[in-house]
N, C-alpha and C positions, 0 to 999 in steps of 0.2 A: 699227342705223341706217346709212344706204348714204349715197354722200359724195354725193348728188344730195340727200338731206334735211338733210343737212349743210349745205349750200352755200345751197339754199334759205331756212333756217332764219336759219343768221349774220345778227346784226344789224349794218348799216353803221356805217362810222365816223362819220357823221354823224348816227346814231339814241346813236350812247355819247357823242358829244359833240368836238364837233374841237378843242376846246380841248386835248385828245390829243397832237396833231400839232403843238402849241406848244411851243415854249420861250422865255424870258427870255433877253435879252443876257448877264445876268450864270452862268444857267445857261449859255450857250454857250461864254462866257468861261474858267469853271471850269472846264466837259468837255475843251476843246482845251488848256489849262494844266495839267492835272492830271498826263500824262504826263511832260512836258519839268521839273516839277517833281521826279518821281520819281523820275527822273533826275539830277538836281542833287544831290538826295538823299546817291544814289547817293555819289558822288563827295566829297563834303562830307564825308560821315561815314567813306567807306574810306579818306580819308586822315587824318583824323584815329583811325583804329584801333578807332571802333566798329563791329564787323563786323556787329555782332546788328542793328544799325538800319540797317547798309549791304544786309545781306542781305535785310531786310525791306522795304526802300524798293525793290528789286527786283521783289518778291513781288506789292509793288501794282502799280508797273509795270505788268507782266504781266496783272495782272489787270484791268486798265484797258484797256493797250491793246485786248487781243482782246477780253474778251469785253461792253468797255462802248464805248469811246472809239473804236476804228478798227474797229465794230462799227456803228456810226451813222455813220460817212463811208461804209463798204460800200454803205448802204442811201441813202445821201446828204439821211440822217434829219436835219440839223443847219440849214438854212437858209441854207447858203454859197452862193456860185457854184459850178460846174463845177471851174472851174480851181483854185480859191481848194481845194477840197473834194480836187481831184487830190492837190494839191501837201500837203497836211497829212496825206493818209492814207498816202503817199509816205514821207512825214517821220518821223512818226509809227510806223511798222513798219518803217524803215529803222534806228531806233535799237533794236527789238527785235531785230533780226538776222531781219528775215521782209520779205516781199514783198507789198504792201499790195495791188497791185493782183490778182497772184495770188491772193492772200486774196478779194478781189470778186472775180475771175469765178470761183471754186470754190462759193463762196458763195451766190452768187445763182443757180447750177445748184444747188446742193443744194435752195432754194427750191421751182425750177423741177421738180426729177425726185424728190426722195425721197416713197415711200421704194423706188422702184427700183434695179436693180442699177448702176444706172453713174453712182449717184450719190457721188463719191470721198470728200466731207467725213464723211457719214453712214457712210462704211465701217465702222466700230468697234461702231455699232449692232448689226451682222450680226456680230459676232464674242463670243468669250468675254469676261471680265474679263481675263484673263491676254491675252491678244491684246488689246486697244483698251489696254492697258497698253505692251504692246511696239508695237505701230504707232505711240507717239507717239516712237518713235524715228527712221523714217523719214519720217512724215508731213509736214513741210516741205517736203522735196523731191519729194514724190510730186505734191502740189498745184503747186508750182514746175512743176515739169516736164509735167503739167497744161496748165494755166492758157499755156504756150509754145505748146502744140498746138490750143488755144481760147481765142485771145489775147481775142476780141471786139472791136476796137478797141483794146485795151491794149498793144498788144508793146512798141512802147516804153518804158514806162513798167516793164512786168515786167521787162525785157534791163537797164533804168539800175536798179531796184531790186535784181536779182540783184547786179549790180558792185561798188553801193553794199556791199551787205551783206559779199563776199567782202574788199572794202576792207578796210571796218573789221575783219575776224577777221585781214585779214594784219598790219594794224597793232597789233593787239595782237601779236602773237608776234613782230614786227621789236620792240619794245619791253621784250620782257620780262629785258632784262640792263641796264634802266634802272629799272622798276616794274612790279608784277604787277598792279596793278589793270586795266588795260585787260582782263586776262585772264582776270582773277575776272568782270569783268563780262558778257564773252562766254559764259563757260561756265556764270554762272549764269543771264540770260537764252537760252540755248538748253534750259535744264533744264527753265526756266518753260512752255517751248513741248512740251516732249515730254508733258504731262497735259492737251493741249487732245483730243485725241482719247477721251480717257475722262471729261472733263467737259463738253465739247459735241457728243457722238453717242451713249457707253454710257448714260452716264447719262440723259438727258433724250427719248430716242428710243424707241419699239415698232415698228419696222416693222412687226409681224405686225397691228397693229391694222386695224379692221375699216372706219375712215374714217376723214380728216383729225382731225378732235375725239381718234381714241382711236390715233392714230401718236405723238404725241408726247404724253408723260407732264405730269399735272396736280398741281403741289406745293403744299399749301398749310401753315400754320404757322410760330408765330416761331420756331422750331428754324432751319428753313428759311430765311428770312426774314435772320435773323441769319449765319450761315453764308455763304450767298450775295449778302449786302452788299444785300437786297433785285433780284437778278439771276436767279433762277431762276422766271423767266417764258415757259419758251423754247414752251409752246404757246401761248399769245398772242403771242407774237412771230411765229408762224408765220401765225395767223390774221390779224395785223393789222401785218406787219412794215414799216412806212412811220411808228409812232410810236417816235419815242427812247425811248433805255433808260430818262432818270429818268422816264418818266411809264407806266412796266410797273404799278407796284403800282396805279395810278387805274385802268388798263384794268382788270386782273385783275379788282378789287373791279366794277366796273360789270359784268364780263363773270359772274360769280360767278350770277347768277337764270339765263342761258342753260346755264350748264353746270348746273344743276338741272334746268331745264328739258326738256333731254337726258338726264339720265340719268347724267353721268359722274361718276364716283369720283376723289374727287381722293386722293393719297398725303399724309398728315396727318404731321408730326412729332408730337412727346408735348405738346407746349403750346403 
């Protein structure tokens, strides 16, 4: 199938339903709270010496931020203002140690160009396991530095979030003959960030496929389901990336008769 039958075929978001493209006060409420909570977490418990729940309240974190929460400000999936939308995704990836707006325009060129070659986010795609493994070593700064040279309008905003971020990492090490947690938290969230390249391009990507429907891999199952906190949606995010992340599983299910109706094979977990 050629991506001109592809493209023809896709049903609009107004034929699945624009209630898609909604959310609740109270879902928006919890999406932008969820991180700064996580956070709090954080803190709470590594000072009180449970590691095992300081190290996990990290974990979400992380997982929040990129690949749910400052994932839909990227997309400015959430119903804020401009500013309002700036200033949280700013905020938001300024406490992961990343660069939010850097994060958008890599992001929204990955949209735009994958799966060609000069698409930077999707790099790992095009490589081994073992390389999209080691790339999440350097990949913050590749995108960083990036994202400088195609600010889009952002420079600002990238230049005060790089600062931002080097702040806070110098602040923990002027700190650390006072208390080590600032430092546990640096160097666990920078750890968080070095497996977004083997979970949001090896995994979820084909470049070689034949059109949009069969570039990006189709999961379906509660193995799945379970595992990825209901977030491994990432070719319906492709197709229809203007709905927020909690209403992925409504699309999928409504989009489930077109991918039959093409032909694609989705990858099943065991139940």
């Amino acid at each position: 199938m050629n991506q001109n039958i592809v493209s023809q075929s896709l049903p609009r978001i107004s034929e699945l339903g624009a209630d898609l493209l909604q959310l609740t006060r109270c879902q928006r409420t919890r999406t932008l709270a969820s991180p700064f909570l996580a956070c709090a977490a954080y803190w709470i418990f590594a000072w009180q010496g449970y590691w095992i729940f300081a190290v996990l309240s990290l974990m979400v974190m992380s997982f929040l931020t990129y690949g749910s929460v400052s994932h839909d400000l990227v997309h400015q999936n959430l119903g804020l203002k401009r500013k309002t939308n700036d200033l949280f995704l700013a905020v938001i990836e300024a406490i992961s140690l990343r660069s939010g707006h850097a994060y958008q325009a890599v992001h929204l060129h990955h949209h735009a160009r994958f799966p060609h070659d000069d698409d930077l986010e999707a790099g790992a795609s095009r490589m081994s396991l073992v390389g999209a493994v080691l790339e999440g070593f350097v990949f913050q700064f590749r995108i960083y530095f990036w994202a400088l040279r195609h600010p889009r309008h952002r420079l600002n905003w990238i230049i005060a979030e790089g600062v931002a971020v080097i702040t806070l990492i110098l602040v923990a090490f002027i700190l650390i003959p006072f208390t080590i947690l600032p430092l546990v938290y640096v160097c666990l969230m920078i750890a968080g960030s070095w497996i977004i390249p083997l979970i949001t391009a090896y995994v979820p990507h084909d470049p070689a496929g034949e059109d949009p429907a069969h570039q990006t891999r189709l999961f379906r199952g509660t193995l799945f389901r379970l595992i990825a906190f209901d977030h491994l949606y990432h070719l319906e995010h492709h197709l229809y990336p203007n709905v927020p992340h909690q209403n992925w599983h409504r699309l999928a299910r409504r989009l489930d008769p077109w991918f039959e109706q093409i032909g694609l094979k989705s990858i099943r977990s065991w139940f």
